[in-house]
N, C-alpha and C positions, 0 to 999 in steps of 0.2 A: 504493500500500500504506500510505505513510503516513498520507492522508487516513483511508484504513478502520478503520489505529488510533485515532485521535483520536475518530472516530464512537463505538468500541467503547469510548473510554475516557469522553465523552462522557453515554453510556447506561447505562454503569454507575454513574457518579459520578448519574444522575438518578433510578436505582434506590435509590445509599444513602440520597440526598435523602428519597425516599418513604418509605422503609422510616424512616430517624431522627426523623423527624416522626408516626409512627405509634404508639399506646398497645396496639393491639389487632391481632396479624396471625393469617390463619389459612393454613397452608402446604400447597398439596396436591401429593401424587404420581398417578402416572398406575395405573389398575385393573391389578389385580395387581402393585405394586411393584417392583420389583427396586433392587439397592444401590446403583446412580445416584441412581434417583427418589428413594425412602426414604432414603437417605442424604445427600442435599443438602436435601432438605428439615428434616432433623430438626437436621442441621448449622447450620441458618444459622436454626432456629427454638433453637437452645440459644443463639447469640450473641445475640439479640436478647431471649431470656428474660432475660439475665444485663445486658440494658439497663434491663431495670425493665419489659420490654413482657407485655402476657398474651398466650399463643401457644397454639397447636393445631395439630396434623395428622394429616389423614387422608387417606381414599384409598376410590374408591366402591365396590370389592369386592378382595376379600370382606372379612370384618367384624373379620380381626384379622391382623397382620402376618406375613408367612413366620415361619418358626420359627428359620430362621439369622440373621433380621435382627432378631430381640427384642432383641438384648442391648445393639444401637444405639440403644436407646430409652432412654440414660441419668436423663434427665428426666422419664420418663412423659409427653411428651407427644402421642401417640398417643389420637387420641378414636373412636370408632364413627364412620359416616355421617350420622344421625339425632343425633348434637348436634351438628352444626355447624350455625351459622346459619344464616335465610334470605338473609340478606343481609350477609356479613362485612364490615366497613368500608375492611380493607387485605387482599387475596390475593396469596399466591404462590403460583405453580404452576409447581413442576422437572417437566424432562424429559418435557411431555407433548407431543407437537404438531398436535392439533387437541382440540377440547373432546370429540368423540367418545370420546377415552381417557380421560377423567372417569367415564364412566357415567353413577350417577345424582348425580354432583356436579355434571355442569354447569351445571345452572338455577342454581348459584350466582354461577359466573363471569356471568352474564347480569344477574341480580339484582346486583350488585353493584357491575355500570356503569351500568345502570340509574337506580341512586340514587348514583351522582355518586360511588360511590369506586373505589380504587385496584387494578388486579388488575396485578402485574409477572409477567411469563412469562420465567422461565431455560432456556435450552433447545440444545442443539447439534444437534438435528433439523436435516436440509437443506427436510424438506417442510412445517416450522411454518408454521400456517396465522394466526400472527400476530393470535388472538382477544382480548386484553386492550388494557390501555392503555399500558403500558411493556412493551417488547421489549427482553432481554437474550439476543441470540441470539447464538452463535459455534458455526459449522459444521464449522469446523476443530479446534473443541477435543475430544478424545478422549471425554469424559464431561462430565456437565453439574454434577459436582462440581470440577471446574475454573474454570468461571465461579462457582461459588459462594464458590468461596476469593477469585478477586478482588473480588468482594462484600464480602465479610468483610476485607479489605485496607482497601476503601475506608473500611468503617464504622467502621476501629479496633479491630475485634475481637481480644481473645486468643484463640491459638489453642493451645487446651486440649486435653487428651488424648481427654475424648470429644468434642468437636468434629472430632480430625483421625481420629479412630477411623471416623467416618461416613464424612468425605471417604475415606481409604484404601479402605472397604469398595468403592466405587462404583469408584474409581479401579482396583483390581487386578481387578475382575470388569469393565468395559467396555473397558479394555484387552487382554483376556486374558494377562492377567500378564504387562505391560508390553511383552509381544510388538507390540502397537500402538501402541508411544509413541515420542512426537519429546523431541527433549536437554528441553523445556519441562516435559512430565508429568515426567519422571524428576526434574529439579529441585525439582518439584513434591513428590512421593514425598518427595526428601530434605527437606522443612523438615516432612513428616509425620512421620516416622520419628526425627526431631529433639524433637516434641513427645510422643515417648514409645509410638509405635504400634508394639506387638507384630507381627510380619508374619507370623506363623505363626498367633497366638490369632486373628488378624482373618481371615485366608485361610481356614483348615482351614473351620469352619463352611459358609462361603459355596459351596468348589469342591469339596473332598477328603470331604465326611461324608455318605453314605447308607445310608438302613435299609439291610435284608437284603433286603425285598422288590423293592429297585430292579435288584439283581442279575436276577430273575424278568422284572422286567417289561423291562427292556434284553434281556435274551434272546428273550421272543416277540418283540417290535417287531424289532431288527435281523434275525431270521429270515425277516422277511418282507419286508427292503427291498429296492425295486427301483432298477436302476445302468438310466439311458436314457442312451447315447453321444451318439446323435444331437440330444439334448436342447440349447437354451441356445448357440446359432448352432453345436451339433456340436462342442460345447466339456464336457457332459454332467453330466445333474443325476443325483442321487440324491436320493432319498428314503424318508419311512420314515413311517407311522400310527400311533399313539397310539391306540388308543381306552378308552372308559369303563371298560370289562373290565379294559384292561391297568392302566389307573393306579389301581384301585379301595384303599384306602386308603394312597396314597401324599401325598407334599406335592407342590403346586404347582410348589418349585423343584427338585423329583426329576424332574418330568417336564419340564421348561424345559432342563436339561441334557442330554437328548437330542441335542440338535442339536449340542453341542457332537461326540459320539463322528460321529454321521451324516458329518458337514463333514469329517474326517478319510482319508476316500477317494478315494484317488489318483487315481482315474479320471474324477472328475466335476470340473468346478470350480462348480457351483451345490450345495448342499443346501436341502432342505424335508425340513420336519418338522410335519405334521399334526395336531394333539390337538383331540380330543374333549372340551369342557367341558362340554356337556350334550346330548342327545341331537338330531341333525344341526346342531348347532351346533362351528366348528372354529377354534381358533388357527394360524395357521401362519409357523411363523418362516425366514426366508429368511437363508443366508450366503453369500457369495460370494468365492473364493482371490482375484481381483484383477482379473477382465478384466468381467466381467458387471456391470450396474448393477443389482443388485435391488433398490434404492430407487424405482427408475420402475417395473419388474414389479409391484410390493406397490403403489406409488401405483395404477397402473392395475387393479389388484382390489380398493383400495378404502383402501388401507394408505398404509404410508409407513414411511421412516427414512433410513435412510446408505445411501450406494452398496454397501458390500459386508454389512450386517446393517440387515435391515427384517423388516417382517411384515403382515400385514394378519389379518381373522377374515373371517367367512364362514357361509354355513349352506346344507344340500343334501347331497347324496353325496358322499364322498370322491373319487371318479372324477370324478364333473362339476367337483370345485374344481382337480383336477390337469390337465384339460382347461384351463382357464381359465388356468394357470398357465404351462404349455408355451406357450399364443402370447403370455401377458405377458413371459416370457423370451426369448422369438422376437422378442419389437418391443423391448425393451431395449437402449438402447447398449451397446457395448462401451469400454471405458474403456484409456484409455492406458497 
């Protein structure tokens, strides 16, 4: 274990290396953001602004940030897809793990080792597929704004209100509300909450605030969810569909919250949750209470994440991707 530290502290100190020596970074999150990705990013693009470096971040779809996560954007540095370079000279890229969850960013990660520069990948993915040239991976860390704070440790950063604003955002939504944290995150929390992070102003947004129409569309979708006992070694999934109907002017993180109400039934220990982004095309996000590994399921459809929250997408009938799902749960270890 000790050796693993020393690795980990090792590649982080070769991260600040890169990053301190750098004039110009461009910081990317993974397509469709969430307050991990976006918020480790913007996080560790605000300390390195305040180095004297020019910074940017973005994210290959869609073309403007959720709406709970604007107010993270203290700096404005948030650009479209279509300005970021061909070839950025230094890239980060939080929380993604594989270049497939770029979109159409990836040619850049590609372009950019290409011509001889830097891409560091932060990520606590168990499935990263290790495409850059610095790996800052930690599997065990809750969120990948954890590594990003010891990032910012190493480089000297102050850690300023909205710097710890972003960390907290990522931190109490990938934990779900510290329900998944060891004595380290919670420590963690306290030197955020220390640099002035409201835990109400920063939460409400993120978990507690949807239109009216989310009421609507939570009613048809869980109306129609199916409980399989036998499902998932007879341990049983639920599930529930999303389609284009249902979420038709709602936000992106109105319908990602789904999963959260689905996972809450007692008689499954797997849930899915199917959405529709465009027509036979489907998101589908996997959770697991603690014995199922949906991280190998979602790997073997084509995804990837944590053992007990992954996801993969997909395209075809909904029936044929839940087919495909029952035997990726059927070959899944079961976990200790």
């Amino acid at each position: 274990m000790r050796e693993a530290d020393d690795r980990s502290e090792q590649v982080v100190a070769e991260a600040a290396r890169v990053l301190s020596a750098a004039s110009d970074v461009t910081l990317f999150a993974h397509i469709n953001p969430d307050a991990d990705a976006l918020g480790s990013a913007l996080a560790l693009g605000m300390a390195l602004r305040r180095r004297g470096c020019a910074v940017r971040v973005s994210f290959g779809a869609p073309d403007h940030p959720p709406i709970s996560l604007r107010d993270l954007d203290a700096d404005g540095l948030v650009v479209p897809a279509e300005r970021v370079p061909a070839a950025p000279p230094t890239l980060v890229v939080c929380d993604t793990g594989s270049l497939q969850r770029l979109g159409r960013l990836a040619d850049r990660v590609e372009a950019t080792i290409a011509a001889g520069g830097d891409v560091v990948v932060i990520d606590h993915h168990v499935s990263n597929t290790r495409y850059g040239t610095t790996h800052v991976l930690d599997e065990s860390a809750e969120a990948t704004v954890l590594i990003v704070l010891r990032l910012l440790d190493e480089l000297g950063a102050e850690l300023d209100l909205p710097i710890a604003r972003c960390l907290y955002a990522g931190l109490v939504t990938d934990t779900r509300s510290f329900r998944n944290a060891s004595p380290r995150t919670h420590q963690a929390a306290v030197r955020l909450l220390e640099a002035g992070v409201d835990p109400e102003a920063v939460t409400r947004p993120l978990l507690d605030t949807h239109p009216f129409g989310w009421l609507g569309m939570l009613s048809g979708v869980l109306g129609e969810a199916k409980l399989e006992p036998s499902a998932a070694h007879g341990l049983g999934l639920v599930h529930a569909v999303v389609r284009l109907a249902h979420s038709d002017g709602l936000r992106s993180e109105d319908v990602d919250s789904v999963i959260d109400v689905v996972r809450t039934t007692s008689e499954a220990e797997v849930a899915a949750v199917l959405k529709e982004t465009e027509p036979g095309s489907w998101s589908v996000s996997l959770r697991s209470d603690s014995r199922v590994d949906v991280g190998h399921a979602a790997a073997t459809c084509g995804g990837g994440g944590h053992r007990l929250a992954s996801g993969f997408t997909a395209r075809g009938d909904a029936e044929d991707i839940l087919a495909a799902l029952r035997r990726a749960l059927d070959q899944a270890p079961l976990l200790d």
